[in-house]
C-alpha positions as CSV (number, residue, x, y, z in Angstrom):
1,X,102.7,185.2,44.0
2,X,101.1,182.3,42.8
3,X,102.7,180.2,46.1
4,X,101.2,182.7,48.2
5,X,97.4,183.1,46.9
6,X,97.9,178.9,47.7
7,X,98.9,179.3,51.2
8,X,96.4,182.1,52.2
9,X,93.5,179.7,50.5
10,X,95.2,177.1,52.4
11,X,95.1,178.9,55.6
12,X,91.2,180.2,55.3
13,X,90.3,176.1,54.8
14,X,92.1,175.0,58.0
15,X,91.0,177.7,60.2
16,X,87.4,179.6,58.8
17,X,85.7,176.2,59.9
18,X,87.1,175.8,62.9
19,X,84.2,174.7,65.5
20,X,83.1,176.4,69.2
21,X,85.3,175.5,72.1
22,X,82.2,175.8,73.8
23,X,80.7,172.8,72.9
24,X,82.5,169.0,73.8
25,X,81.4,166.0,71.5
26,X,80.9,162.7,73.4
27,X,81.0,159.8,70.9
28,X,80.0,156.5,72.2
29,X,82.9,154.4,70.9
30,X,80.3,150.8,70.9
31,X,83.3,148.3,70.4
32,X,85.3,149.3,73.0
33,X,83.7,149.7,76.4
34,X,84.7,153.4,76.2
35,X,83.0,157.8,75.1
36,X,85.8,160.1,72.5
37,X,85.9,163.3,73.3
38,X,85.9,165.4,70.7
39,X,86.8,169.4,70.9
40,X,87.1,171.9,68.3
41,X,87.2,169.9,65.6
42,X,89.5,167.3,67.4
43,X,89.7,163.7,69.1
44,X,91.1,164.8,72.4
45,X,91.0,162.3,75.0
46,X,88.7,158.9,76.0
47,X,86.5,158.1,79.2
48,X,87.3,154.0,79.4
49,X,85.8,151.1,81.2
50,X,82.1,152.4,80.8
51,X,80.5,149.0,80.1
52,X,79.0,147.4,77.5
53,X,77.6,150.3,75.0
54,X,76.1,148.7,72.3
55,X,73.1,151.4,72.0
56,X,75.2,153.6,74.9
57,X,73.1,156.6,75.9
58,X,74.6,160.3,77.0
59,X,72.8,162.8,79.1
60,X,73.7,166.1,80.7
61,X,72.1,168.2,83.3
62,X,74.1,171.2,84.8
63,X,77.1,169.8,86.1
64,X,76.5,165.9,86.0
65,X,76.5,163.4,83.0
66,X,75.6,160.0,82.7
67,X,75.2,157.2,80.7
68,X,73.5,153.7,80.4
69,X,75.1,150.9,79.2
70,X,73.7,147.9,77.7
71,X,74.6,145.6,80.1
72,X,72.8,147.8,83.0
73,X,75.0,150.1,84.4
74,X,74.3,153.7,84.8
75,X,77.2,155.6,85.2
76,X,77.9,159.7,86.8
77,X,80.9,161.3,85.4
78,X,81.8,165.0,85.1
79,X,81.4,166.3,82.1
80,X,84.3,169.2,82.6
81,X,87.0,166.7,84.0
82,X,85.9,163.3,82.0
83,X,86.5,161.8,85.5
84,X,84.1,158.7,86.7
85,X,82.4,159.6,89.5
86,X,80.3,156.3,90.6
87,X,78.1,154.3,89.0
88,X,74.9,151.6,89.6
89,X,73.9,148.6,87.9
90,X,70.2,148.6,87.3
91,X,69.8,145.2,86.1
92,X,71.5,143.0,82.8
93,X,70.0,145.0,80.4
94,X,68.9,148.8,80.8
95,X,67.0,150.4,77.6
96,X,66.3,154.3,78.4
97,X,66.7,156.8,81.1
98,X,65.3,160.1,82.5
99,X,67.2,162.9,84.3
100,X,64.5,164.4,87.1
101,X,65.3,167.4,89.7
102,X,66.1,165.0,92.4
103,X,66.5,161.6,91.0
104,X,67.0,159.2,88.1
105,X,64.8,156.9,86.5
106,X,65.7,153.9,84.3
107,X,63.7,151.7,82.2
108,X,65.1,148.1,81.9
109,X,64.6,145.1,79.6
110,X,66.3,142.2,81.6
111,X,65.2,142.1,85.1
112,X,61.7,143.7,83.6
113,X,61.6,146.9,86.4
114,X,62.1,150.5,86.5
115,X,64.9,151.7,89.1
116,X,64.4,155.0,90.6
117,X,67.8,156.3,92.0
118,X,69.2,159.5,93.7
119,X,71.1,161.9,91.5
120,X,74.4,160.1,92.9
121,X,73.3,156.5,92.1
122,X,71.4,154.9,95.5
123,X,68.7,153.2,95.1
124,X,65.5,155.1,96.1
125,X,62.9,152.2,94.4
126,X,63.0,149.2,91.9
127,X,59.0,148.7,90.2
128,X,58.7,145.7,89.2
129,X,56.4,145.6,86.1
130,X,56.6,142.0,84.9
131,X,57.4,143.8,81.4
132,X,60.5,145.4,79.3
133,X,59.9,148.7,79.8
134,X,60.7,151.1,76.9
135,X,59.8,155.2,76.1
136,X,60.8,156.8,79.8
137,X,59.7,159.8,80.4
138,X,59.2,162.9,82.9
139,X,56.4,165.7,82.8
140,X,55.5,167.5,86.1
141,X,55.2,164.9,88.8
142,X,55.2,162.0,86.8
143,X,57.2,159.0,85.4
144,X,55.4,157.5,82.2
145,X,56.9,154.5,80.1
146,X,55.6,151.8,77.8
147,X,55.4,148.2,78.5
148,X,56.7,146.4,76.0
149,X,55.2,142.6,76.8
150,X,51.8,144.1,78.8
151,X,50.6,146.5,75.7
152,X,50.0,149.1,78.1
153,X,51.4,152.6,79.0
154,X,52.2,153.0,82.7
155,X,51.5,156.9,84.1
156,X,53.2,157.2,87.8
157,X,52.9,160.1,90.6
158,X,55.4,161.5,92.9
159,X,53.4,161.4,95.6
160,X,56.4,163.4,97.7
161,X,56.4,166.4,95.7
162,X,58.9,168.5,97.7
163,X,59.1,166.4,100.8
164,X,62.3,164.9,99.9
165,X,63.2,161.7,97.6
166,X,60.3,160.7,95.3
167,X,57.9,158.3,96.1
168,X,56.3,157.1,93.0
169,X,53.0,154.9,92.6
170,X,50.6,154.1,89.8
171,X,48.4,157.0,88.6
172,X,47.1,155.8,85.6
173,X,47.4,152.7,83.3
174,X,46.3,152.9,79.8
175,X,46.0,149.4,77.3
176,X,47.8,150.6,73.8
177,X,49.2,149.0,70.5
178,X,50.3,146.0,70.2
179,X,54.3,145.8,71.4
180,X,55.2,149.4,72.4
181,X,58.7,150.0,71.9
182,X,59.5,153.4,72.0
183,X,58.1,156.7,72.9
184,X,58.6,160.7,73.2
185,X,57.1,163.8,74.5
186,X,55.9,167.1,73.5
187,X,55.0,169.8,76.9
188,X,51.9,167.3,77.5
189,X,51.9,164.7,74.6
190,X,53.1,161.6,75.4
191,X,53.4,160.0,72.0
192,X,54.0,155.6,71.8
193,X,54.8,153.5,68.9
194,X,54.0,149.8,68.3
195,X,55.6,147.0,66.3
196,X,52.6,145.3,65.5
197,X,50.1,147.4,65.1
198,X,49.9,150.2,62.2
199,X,49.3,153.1,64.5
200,X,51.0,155.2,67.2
201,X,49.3,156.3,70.7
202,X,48.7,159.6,71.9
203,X,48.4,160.4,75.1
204,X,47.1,163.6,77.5
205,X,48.5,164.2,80.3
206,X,46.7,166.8,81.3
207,X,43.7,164.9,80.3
208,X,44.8,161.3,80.6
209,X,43.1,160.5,77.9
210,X,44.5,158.1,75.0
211,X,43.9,158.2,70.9
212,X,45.2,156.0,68.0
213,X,46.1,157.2,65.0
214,X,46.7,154.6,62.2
215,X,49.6,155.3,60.0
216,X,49.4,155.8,56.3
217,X,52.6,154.7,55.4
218,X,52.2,150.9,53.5
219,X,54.5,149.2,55.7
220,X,55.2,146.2,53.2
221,X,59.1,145.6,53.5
222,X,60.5,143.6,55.6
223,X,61.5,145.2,58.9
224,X,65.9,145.5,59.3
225,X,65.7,147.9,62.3
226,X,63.3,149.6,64.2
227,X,63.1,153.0,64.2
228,X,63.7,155.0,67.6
229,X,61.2,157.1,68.2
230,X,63.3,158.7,70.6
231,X,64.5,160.6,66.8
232,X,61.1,161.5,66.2
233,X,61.0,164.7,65.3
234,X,58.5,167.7,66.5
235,X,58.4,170.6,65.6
236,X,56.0,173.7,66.2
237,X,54.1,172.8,63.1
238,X,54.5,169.2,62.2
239,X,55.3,165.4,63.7
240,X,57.8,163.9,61.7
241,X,57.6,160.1,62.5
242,X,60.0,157.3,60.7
243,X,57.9,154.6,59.1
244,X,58.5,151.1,60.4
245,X,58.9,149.1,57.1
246,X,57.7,151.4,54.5
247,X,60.7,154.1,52.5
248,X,59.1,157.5,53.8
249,X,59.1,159.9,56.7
250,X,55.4,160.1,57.9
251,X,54.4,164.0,58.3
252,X,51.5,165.2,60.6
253,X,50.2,168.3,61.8
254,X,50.3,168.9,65.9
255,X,46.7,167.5,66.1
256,X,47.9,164.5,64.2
257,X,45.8,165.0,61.2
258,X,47.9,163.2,58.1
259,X,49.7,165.8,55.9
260,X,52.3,163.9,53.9
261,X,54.5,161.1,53.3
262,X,58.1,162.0,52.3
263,X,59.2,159.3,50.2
264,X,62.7,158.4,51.1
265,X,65.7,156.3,49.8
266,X,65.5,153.6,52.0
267,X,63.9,152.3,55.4
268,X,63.9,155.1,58.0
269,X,65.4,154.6,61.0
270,X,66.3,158.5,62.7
271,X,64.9,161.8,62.0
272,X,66.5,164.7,63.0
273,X,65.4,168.1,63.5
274,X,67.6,170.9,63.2
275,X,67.2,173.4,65.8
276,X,66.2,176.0,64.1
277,X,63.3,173.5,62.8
278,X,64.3,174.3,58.8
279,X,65.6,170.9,58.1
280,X,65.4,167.2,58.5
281,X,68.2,164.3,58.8
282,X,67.2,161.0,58.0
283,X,69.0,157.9,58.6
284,X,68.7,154.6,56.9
285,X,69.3,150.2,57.8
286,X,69.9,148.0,55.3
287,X,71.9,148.9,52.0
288,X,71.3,152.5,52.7
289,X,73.2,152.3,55.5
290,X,75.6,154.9,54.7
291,X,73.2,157.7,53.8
292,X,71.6,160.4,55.1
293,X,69.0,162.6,53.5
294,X,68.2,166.5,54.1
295,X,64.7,167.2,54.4
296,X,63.1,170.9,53.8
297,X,60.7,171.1,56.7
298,X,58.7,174.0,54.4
299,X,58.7,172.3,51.4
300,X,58.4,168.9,52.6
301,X,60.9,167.6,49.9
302,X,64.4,165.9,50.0
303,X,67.7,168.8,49.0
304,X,70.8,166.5,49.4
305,X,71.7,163.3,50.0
306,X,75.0,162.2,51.6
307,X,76.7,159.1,50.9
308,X,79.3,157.9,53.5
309,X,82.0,154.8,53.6
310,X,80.8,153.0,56.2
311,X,77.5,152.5,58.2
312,X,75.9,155.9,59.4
313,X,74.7,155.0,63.3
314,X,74.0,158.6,64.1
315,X,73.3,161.9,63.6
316,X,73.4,165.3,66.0
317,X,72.8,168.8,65.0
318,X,75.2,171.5,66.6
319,X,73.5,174.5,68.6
320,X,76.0,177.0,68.2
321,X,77.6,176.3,64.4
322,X,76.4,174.9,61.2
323,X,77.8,171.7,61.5
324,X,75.9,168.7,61.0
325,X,77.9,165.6,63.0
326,X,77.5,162.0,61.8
327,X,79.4,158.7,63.2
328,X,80.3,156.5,60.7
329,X,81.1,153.0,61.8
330,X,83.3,151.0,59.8
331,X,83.9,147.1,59.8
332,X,88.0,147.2,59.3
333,X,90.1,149.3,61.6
334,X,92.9,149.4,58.6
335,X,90.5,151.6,56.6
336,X,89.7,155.1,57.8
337,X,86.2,154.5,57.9
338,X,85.9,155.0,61.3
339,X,85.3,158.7,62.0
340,X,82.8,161.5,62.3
341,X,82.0,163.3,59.6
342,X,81.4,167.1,59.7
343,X,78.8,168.3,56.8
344,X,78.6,172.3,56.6
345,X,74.8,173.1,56.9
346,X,74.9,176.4,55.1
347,X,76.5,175.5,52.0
348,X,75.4,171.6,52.6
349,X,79.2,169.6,51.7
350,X,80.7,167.6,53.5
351,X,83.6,170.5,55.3
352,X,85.9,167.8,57.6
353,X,86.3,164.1,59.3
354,X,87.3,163.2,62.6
355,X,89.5,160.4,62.9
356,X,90.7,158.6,66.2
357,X,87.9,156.8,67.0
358,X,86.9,153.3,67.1
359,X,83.9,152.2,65.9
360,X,81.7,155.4,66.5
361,X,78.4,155.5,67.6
362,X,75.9,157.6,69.7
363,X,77.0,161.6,69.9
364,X,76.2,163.4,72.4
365,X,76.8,167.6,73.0
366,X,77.6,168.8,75.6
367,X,77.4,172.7,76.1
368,X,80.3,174.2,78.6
369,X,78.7,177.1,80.9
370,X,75.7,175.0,81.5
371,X,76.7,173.5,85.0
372,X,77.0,176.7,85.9
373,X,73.6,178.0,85.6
């Protein structure tokens, strides 16, 4: 009897947890020129020869995917099949991309331009900005992105709205922050952070008008990574914002009025929202590395911290289960330290790890029904 209550308990562990069919994990795998694949629960096949992806970005919209790599390719592949479609190089060193209705825009470092391409990779436009260009973004009719080397923020119109490809030019240029180098958006807010200066830009762009707000964090350690601000974190309430140099997670209200700092184990580098907006993960450089912490997004304080083998390089929040996925990237390929890790996000433990992968990075979710819509 004994046997049998151990193979029932047995049985509920393998298979109660078992994760939706219905949504495909892309990890970038940043050693080895190639995305995993991960499906219910399980590494099942790789995408190779996708270029350089230290810092590999995913996107999806409807049927396509693509992905930047470091060395400036962007690439189209079908997120169904895994199957290359074609691909572009941008320049020798792209940063960030955007996804628009008829085209896609890329931000560059090493050529100093922004590409504008058809949704099957032709060049529509390169704009050359004399700059790296960081913090791409699309609202309505227009391209925004920082320069990194100008100080500025760059506002472009389509001025083709439905007449075919887009024809951008400048709209508006606004002189921000010393060194932008990253950015997001929020329906009209177009939010910039700077290296050197100890404030983030706000921008309008309904209004096109720009506001600093200097940051209260203390900023006194020394800098190990910079914080993408593309992990910013907004929610209906609050701005959660990753200090650059200081252990907390800034917290502001949506008029950018200073709530809170959230101390924090060590130097922020992501936050991540959960989608239904009740909790925080934070990621860490330096010796914390391998942690994340859960933030309560009522309470404002810090309920768990995880502690992995290896470096954590990324988090991502499922939409359909309570899964919380993070790659951990290990130095040895003898040691199983490579794999994602699976943390239940009701009951907050750590429920499974996903081997078969080498030297995980960047996930990416991809929802299966979506190109049909």
């Amino acid at each position: 009897m004994k046997s049998l209550w151990s193979l029932v308990l047995l049985s509920s562990i393998l298979f109660a947890g078992t994760p939706t069919e219905n949504e495909k994990i892309f990890v970038v795998e940043r050693e080895s020129q190639s995305i995993a694949i991960v499906n219910k629960g399980l590494t099942k096949s790789h995408m190779k020869n996708v270029h350089n992806m230290n810092h590999g970005i995913i996107k999806f919209d409807g049927a396509d995917g693509y992905l930047i790599s470091r060395d400036g390719y962007v690439v189209r592949f079908d997120p169904i099949s895994e199957k290359i479609l074609n691909e572009y190089k941008t320049s020798k060193s792209a940063i960030g991309f955007v996804i628009g209705k008829n085209y896609v825009a890329v931000a560059n470092y090493d050529d100093k331009s922004v590409d504008v391409l058809t949704r099957d990779l032709k060049p529509i436009d390169k704009i050359v900005t004399g700059s790296k260009n960081v913090g791409i973004k699309i609202y309505k009719d227009m391209l925004i992105f920082a320069q990194m080397d100008s100080d500025k923020v760059t506002v472009l119109k389509n001025e083709n709205v439905g007449k075919g490809l887009p024809k951008f030019k400048i709209f508006k240029e606004f002189k921000v922050g010393a060194m932008p180098f990253d950015a997001m958006i929020k329906k009209n807010t177009y939010i910039v952070g700077f290296f050197l200066s100890k404030s983030f830009g706000v921008i309008d762009l309904d209004k096109m008008e720009f506001s600093e707000i200097k940051v209260t964090a203390k900023n006194n350690k020394p800098i190990l990574k910079v914080p993408h601000f593309g992990f910013w974190s907004l929610s209906d309430e609050k701005t959660f914002i990753p200090a650059v140099g200081d252990n907390a997670v800034m917290v502001y209200d949506t008029k950018f009025n200073f709530i809170k700092n959230i101390e924090t184990q060590g130097l922020p580098v992501f936050t991540a929202l959960s989608p239904d907006k009740k909790y925080l993960a934070v990621t860490f450089s330096g010796k914390d590395f391998p942690t994340i912490q859960i933030v309560d997004t009522a309470t404002l304080e810090i309920i768990k911290t995880f502690t992995f083998t290896a470096k954590v390089l990324h988090v991502r929040w499922s939409n359909l289960d309570d899964y919380l996925y993070v790659s951990v990237n290990g130095n040895s390929e003898e040691r199983d330290d490579n794999k994602v890790n699976v943390i239940n996000t009701k009951e907050w433990f750590l429920e499974r790890e996903i081997y078969q992968l080498k030297h995980p990075s960047g996930i990416f979710i991809y929802q299966t029904g979506q190109e049909k819509k």
